[in-house]
C-alpha positions in Angstrom: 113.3 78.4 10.4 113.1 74.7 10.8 110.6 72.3 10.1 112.4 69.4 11.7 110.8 67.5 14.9 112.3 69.0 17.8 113.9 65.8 20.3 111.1 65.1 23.0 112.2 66.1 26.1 113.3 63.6 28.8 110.7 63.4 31.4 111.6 61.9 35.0 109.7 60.9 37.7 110.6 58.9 40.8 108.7 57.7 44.2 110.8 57.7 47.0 110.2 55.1 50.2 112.1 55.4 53.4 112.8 51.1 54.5 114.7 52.6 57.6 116.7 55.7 58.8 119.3 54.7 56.6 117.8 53.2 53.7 116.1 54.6 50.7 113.6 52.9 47.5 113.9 54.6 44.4 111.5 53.7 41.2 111.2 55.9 38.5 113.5 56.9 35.7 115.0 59.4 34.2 117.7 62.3 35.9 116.8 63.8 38.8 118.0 66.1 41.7 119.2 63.8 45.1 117.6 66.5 47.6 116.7 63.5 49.8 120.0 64.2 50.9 119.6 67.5 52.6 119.4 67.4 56.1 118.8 71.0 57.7 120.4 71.6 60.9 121.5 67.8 61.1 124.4 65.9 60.2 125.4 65.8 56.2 124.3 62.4 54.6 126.3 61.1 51.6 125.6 57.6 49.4 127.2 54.3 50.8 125.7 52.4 48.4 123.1 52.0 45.4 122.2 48.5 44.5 119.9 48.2 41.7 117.0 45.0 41.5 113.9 43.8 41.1 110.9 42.7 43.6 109.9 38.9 42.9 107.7 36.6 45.0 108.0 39.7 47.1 111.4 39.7 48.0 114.0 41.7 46.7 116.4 40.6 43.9 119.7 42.4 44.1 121.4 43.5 40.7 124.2 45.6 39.8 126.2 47.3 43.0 127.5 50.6 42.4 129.5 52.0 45.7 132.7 54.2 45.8 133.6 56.3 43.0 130.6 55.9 41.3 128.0 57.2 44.2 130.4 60.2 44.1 128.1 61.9 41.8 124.5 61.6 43.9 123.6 64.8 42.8 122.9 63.9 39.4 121.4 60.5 40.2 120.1 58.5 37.1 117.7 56.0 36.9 117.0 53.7 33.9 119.8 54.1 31.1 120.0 56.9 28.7 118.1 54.5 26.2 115.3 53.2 29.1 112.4 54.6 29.2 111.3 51.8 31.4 113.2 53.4 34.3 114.1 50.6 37.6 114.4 50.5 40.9 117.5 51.2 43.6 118.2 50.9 47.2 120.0 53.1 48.3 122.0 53.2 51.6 122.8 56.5 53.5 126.0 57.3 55.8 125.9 60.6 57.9 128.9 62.2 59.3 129.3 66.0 60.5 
């Protein structure tokens, strides 16, 4: 038996608000599961893009761009670092194609 602390566990969270058909705010951190991108019955929808930022004076303030090769992975979307716990915020724009 150990006595050590066990690691906390990661904790996610995210809130999810649709700008447009195909456009997407994420805030939250942590992993979590992209099933946003299920569309029953309809075309598939992939990632075109994920641009991470901030909101000042109201208006958005674009960051880092990841597009390509690194969407590829949308099921296992991260947000924040594995060291933030502060988490951040991503727009994310949609493609669908049958």
């Amino acid at each position: 038996m150990s006595l050590e602390a066990a690691e906390p566990e990661e904790r996610s969270g995210a809130l999810f608000i649709a700008l447009g058909p195909d456009e997407v705010l994420v805030a939250g951190s942590g992993p979590l599961q992209s099933g946003f991108l299920r569309n029953a019955g309809g075309p598939t929808v992939g990632i075109l893009s994920i641009e991470e930022g901030t909101y000042a004076g109201g208006r958005w303030v674009p960051g880092r761009r990841l597009n390509g090769t690194r969407t590829a992975a949308a099921p296992n979307l991260r947000l924040g670092g594995d060291s933030s716990r502060n988490g951040l915020i991503q727009r994310i724009k949609l493609y669908r194609y049958r």
